[in-house]
Steps between C-alpha positions, in 0.01 A plus 500: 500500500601320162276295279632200385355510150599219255488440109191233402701243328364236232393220710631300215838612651437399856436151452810437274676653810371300707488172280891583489537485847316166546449315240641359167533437094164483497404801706707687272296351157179607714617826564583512150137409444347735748690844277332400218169361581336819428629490151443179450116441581385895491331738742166312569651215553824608730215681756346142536827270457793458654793242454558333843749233522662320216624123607646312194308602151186565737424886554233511758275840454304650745192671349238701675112267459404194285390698275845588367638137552257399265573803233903423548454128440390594143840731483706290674727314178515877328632612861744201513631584176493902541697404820755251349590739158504835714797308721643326204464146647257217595478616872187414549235202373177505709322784726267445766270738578377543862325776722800669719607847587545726201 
């Protein structure tokens, strides 16, 4: 008997498969998002926030209690701007914040 035993891949990877499949331009600038996050906003905040969906300039985060919606709404222009320079263009120009799967 064989054991199928696969690689753990990046789930950063997955969904930009997947948007690929499905979706469009702005899939892509969300999956663009997504690889960096981490980067962006550091470690205590990329175990308690994820981006979501992006629709226009609006990136929609999901974030893990109220307790860190109301800690990111402080961040939220320096994460708007980290964002924006790390891609090299105005992507986005407002976040909401709301309690989703991280």
């Amino acid at each position: 008997m064989k054991k199928n035993i696969k690689e753990f891949e990046h789930i950063g990877g997955i969904i930009k498969k997947v948007l690929k499949t499905c979706r469009h331009e702005s899939d892509e600038e969300l999956s663009q998002i997504w690889s960096l996050w981490d980067n962006i906003v550091g470690e205590a905040i990329a175990e308690n926030a994820r981006p979501a969906a992006f629709k226009g300039k609006l990136l929609l985060v999901h974030v893990t209690s109220s307790v860190w919606i109301h800690q990111l709404q402080f961040l939220k222009n320096s994460i708007i701007v980290k964002v924006n320079d790390t891609l090299g263009k105005e992507l986005i120009e407002e976040i909401k914040f709301k309690i989703g799967p991280v």
